[in-house]
N, C-alpha and C positions, 0 to 999 in steps of 0.2 A: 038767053044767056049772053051776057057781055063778052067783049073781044079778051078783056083779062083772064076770064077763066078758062074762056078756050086753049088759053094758052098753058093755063098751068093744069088742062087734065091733059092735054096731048103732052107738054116737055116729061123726056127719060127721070125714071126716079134713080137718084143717086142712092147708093147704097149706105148706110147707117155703117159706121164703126161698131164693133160687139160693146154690145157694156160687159160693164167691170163684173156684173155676176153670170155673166154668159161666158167671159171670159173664165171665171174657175169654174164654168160648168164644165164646159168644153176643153180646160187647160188639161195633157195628162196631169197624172198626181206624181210627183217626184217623191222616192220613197225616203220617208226621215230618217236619219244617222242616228245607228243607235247609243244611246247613252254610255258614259264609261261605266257607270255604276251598274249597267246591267249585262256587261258583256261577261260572253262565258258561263253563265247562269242561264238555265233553262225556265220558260214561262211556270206560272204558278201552274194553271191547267193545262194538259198537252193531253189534242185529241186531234181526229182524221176532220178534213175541212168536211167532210160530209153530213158531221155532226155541231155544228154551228148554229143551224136553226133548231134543234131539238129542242120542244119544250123543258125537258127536263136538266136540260144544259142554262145553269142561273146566269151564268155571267154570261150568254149569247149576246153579239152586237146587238143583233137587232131588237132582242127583247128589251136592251137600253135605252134602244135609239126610238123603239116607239113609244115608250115610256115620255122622252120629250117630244111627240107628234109633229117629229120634220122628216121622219123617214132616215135620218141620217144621226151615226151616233154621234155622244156626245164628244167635245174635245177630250183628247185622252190627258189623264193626269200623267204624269211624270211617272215611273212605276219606281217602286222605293225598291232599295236594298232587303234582301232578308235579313230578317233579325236573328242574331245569336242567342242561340238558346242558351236559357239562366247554366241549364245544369247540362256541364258539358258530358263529354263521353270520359273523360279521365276524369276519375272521383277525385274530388280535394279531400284533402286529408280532414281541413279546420277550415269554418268560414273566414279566420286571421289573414288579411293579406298576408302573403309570402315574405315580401320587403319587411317586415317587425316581427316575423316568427324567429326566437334567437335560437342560436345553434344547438342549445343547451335544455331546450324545452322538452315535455315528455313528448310532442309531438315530434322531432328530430330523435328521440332516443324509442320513438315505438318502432321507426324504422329501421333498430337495430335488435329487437325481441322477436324474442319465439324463431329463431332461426332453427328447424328441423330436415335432419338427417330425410333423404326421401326411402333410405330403406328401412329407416322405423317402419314406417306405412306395413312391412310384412314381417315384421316381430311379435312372438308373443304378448313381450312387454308393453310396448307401444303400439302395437296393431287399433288398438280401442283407446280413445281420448277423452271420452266424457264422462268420468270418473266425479265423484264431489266427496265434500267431507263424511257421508254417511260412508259410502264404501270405503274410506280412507282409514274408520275408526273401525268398522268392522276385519278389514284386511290388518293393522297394527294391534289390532286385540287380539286376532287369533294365533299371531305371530310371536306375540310375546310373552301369552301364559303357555309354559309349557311342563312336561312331568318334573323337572330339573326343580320348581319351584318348590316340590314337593319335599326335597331332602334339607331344605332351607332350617329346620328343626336341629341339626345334626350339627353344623356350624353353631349355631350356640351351644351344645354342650361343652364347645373348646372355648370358646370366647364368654362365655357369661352371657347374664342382663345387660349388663350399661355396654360393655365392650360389640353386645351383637347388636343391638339397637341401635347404635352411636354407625357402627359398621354399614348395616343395611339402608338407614338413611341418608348416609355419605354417599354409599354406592348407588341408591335411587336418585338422588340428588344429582349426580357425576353424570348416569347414563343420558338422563334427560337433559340436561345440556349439551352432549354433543349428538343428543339427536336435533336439539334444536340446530345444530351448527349444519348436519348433513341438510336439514329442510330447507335454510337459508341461502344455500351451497348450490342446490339443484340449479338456478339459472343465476345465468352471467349476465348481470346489466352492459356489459361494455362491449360483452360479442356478441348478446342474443341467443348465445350456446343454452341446450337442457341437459345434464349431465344427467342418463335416466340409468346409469347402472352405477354402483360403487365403484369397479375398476377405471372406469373411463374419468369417471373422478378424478381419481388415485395417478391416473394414468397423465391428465392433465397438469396434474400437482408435481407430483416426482420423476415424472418418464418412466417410459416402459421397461428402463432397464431394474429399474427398483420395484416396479410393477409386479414383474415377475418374480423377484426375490422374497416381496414382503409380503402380496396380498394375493397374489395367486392360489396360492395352495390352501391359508384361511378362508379365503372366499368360497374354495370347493367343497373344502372340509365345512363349511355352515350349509351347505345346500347338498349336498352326496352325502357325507355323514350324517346329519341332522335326519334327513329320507332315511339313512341306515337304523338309526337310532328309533324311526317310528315306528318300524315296522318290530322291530324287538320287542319293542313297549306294546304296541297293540296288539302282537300275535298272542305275548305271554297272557297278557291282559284278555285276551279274547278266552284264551282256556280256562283263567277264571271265571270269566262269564259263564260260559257250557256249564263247569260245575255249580254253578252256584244254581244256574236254573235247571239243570235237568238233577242235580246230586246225585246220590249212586246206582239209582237207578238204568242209568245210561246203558245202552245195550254196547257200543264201543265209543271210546274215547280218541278222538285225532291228538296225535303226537304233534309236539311244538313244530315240527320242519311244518307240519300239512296246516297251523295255522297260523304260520308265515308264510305259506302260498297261497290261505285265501284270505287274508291279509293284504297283501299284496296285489291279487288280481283284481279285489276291488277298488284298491288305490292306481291300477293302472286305468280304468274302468273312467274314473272322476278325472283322471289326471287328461283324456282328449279332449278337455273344454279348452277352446282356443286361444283366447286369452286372458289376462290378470280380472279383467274389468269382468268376464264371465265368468269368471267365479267369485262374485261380489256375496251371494248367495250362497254357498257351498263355505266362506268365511265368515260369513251371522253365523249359519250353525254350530261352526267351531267355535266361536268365540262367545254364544251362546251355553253350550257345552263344559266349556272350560274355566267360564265363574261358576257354573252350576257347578263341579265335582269340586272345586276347590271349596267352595262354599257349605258343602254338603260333609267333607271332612273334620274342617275345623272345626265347623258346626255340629256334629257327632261328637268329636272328640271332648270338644268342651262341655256338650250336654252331659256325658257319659260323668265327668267329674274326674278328679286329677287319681291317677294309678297309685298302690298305695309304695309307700317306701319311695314314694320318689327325690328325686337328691338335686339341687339345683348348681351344686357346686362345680367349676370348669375342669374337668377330666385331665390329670396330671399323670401320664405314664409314661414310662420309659427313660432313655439319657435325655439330656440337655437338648441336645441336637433332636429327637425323635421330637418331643415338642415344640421345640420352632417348627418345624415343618408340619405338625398338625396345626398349629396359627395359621400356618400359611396357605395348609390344605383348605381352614375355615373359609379364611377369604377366598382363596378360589371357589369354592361352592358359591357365596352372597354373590359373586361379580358373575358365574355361569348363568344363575337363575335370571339375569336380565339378558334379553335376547332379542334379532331382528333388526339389529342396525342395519345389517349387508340389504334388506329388503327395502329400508325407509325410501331411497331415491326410486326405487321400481315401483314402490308403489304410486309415489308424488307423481313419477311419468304418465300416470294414468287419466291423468287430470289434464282439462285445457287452460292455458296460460294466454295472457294480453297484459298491455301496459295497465291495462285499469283495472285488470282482472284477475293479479299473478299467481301463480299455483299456490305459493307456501303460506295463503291467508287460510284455504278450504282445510288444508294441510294438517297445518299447525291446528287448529277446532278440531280436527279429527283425532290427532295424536294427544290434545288434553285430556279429551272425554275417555278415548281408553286408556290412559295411563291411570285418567284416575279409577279406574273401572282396576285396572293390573293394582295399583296400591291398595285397594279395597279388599284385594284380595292378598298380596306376600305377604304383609303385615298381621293380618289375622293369622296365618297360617305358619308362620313363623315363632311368633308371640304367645298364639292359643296353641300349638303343638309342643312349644318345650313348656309350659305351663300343663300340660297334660299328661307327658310323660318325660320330661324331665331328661335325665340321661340314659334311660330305656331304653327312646328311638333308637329304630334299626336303622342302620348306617347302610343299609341295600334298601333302595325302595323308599325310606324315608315315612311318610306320613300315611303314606297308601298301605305298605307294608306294616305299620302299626296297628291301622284301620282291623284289618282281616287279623294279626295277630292278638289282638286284647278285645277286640268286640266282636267278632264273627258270632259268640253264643247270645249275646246282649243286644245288637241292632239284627230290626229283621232282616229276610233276605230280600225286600224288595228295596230296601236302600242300600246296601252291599251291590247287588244287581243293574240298581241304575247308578250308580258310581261307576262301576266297571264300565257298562256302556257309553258313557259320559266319554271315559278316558278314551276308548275304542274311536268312538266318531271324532273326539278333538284329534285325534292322531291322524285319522283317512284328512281329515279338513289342511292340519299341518301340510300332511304330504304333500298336498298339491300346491301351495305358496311356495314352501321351502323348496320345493323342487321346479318353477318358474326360471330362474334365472340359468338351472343347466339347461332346458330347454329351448330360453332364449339362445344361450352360447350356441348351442347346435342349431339351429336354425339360421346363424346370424353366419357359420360357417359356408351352410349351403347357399344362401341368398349373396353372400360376397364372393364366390364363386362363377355362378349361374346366371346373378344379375336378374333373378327372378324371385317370385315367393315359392318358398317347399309347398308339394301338392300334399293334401289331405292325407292318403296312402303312407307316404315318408312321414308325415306327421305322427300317424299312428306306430309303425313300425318304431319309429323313433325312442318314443316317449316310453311304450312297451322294452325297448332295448334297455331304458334306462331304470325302471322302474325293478323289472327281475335284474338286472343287473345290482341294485342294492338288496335285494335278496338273495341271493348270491355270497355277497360278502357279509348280508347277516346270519349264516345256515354256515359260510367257510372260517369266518372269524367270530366267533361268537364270544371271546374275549376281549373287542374291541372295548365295552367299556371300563372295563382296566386302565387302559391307556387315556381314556377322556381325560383325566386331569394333565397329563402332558398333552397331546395333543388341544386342549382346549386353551394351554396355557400359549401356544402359540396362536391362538385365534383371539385372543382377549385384544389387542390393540386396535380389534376392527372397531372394538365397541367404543372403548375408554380412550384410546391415544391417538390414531391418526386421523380422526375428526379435528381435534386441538391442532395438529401441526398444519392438515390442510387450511385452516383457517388463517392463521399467519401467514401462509403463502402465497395463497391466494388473494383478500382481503387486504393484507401489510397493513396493518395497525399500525400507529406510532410506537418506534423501540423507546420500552420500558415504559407504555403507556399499562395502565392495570389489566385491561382483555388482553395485552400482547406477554404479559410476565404470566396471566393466569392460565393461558392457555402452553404455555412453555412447561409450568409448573404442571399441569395436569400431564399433557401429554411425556415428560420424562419418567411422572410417577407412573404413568401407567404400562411404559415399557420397562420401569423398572420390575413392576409389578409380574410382566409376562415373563420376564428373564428369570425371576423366582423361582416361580410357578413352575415353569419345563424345569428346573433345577430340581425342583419338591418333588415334580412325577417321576425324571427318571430315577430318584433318591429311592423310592417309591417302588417303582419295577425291580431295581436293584436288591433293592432288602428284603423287600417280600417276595418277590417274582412274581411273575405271570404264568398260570393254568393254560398253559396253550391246549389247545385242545380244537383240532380242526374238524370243521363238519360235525361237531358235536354239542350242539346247542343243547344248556338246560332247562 
């Protein structure tokens, strides 16, 4: 070995600088600043460091990092922001940006519909919302045929042919427009308001002070009378019944009081279904019922052929004066016979309302089909009854009372029979509609009180209060329909005139546009109409008097 190498295995080895990748072998790792976009936000996955190598852990370092065979993972990407989800947690109304949604649009005016009362929620009336046009026609059908239509025969004897016909068309004509008015009427585009009773209407339109004055007591008197008036009709009508099917043979006979009590117990019986919408069913039968015997009369009468001697001539007696007021009695009978205005808004409350959806489309379909179903039937029976007996008709009872007096020997007893029954079950079916809105009242007392719903218990108690309580005053006042023509004459405006006036008030039509002078003109004819009428009844009471006779029902 030469003298140079000796030299260079014995000289010290100097020591090598690190390189530059010993240098980040060995560098600590200085920990990265976290991004602004990620602060405050929690990682996508959050688990304990213990579970980092778990196979079943996808996004593991390491199963990234051996994925590229350096043992080390990859560079990290940047981590992104979370993205906002499409559909947030506040529902939009309209996919329409906001910025070109005008103020005016239905979407701006849905968020002022259907604004409800939260103590509806435990009302009779409004307890049940999903109402449709089927229950709407069957609830207006059975409301509006009722026995009153029966005496519709009697009025024409005073008025003739042309003068009754010309009459009863006006007056079907009139009622059906301001039923269209009340259906119209039920919601308030501008507040979202549902006007689900007549009073609250009424109450909106004129104030409570007039409230009370004008439709308070008509309103009670169609719901507590009308309940008083059924039970009359059904009880007496039910004794028919008995006789007709058992005849003489019966071993004892119940006296009219006992079949106004069980008249009565069965309409208290039907009357704890809870609310409008439950008795959708218990109103087909009535209104089922009530074309049938209307049907089934005229249809008799007319088969049977016209009575002999009959006189078509308009019944002229007494002074000057006694005949104006049998004109006037006429017209009061055509304008009684149409009936159930006070119910139209309770029943429409039964219904669910939205901007795209509004109650008074189901409504109005409901109220055509049984009006024309009610026309199908006054008109025959008004028509084919003074065409049958002319001025014969008995002025009590009417058409029913013809029935049984000229053909009791001639039709059998199985259609005598089922007529009665007919009239019986329309009356238990009546009961419980027309008696709905005192119900309401009563209940809408305790819940505005108590801040709660009446318990089942008080419900019954209740309605039972109310039910013999109209028995009661049909058993104490058993002349009470004497006085129907005055007392009715003060309920006629519910039907004919302050529908017209709330309209105007409400609505404001342009002055002395044609709807604003039409409805001025209906609604003054029609209180002129009622000022008559109480004029003609107590004309009426006056001249004839009244058979008082309490507790003594015939």
């Amino acid at each position: 070995m030469s003298r140079e190498a000796s030299e260079i295995n014995s000289a010290p080895i100097t020591p090598r600088p690190p390189l530059a990748a010993n240098e980040i072998n060995s560098a600590p790792i200085t920990p990265r600043p976290r991004l602004a976009g990620a602060q405050g936000t929690a990682p996508p996955v959050s688990c304990p460091p213990s579970q980092y190598h778990s196979p079943s852990l996808s996004r593991s370092p390491l199963l990234d990092g051996a994925a590229h065979g350096d043992g080390h993972p990859p560079p990290s990407k940047t981590p992104k922001t979370p993205r906002t989800p499409r559909l947030s947690l506040t529902p939009r109304l309209s996919l329409t940006p906001r910025f070109i949604t005008p103020l005016g649009s239905p979407v701006r005016k849905a968020l002022r519909l259907t604004k409800l009362d939260p103590q509806d929620a435990w009302l009779p009336i409004t307890e049940s919302r999903n109402g449709n046009q089927y229950y709407a026609a069957f609830h207006t059908l059975c409301s509006g045929i009722g026995i009153q239509a029966l005496i519709l025969p009697v009025a024409f004897t005073i008025l003739g042919w042309s003068w009754g016909i010309f009459c009863l068309t006006l007056a079907f004509i009139w009622q059906l427009y301001t039923l269209w008015i009340l259906v119209q009427l039920h919601e308030s585009v501008e507040t979202g308001m549902r006007y689900s009773r007549y009073l609250q209407l009424f109450s909106l339109t004129f104030g409570e002070r007039l409230t009370k004055l004008l439709a308070l007591f008509p309103i009670l008197y169609l719901s507590g009378g009308t309940c008083t008036a059924l039970i009359i009709i059904g009880g007496s009508t039910g004794k028919n019944f008995f006789q007709i099917v058992c005849g003489p043979e019966c071993a004892r006979e119940l006296t009219t009081v006992e079949w106004y009590l069980a008249f009565t117990c069965v309409a208290v019986v039907l009357s704890q279904l809870p609310n409008m919408n439950s008795i959708a069913g218990v109103s087909l039968i009535g209104a089922i019922t009530a074309v049938g015997y209307c049907t089934m009369i005229w249809g008799v009468s007319v088969a049977e052929g016209r009575l002999p001697a009959v006189s078509y001539d308009p019944v002229r007696v007494g002074s000057s004066m006694e005949q104006v007021f049998s004109v006037l009695n006429a017209l009061g009978i055509i304008a009684f016979a149409f009936r159930g205005h006070n119910l139209v808004l309770e029943i429409q409350a039964t219904m669910p309302s939205s901007e795209k959806h509004p109650s008074h489309v189901p409504m109005w379909k409901g109220v055509r089909v049984s009006y024309t179903l009610i026309a199908a039937c006054l008109f025959p029976l008004a028509i084919g009854g003074y065409w049958a007996y002319g001025h014969l008709i008995p002025s009590n009872g009417g058409m029913l009372t013809a029935l049984f007096q000229f053909h009791s020997r001639d039709v059998s007893k199985f259609v005598l029979g089922l007529t009665s029954f007919f009239v019986i079950v329309n009356a238990l079916c009546s009961f419980n509609i027309y008696g709905m809105p005192t119900f309401d009242d009563i209940e809408s007392k305790y819940t505005g009180r108590k801040k709660q719903p009446m318990p089942w218990w008080l419900r019954v108690i209740s309605r039972a209060m109310f039910g013999f309580g109209c028995f009661f005053i049909a058993v104490a006042i058993p002349f009470l329909g004497s006085l129907a023509g005055l007392i009715g004459g003060i309920a006629l405006p519910v039907t004919l005139a302050y529908p017209c006036f709330m309209w105007n008030k409400i609505k404001k039509p342009k002055k002395y546009s044609p709807i604003w002078c039409l409805n001025w003109t209906l609604g003054v004819l029609g209180m002129s109409l009622s000022g008559i009428l109480i004029a003609a009844g107590l004309y009426v009471v006056i001249d004839t008097g009244v058979q008082v006779s309490f507790f003594k029902p015939h």
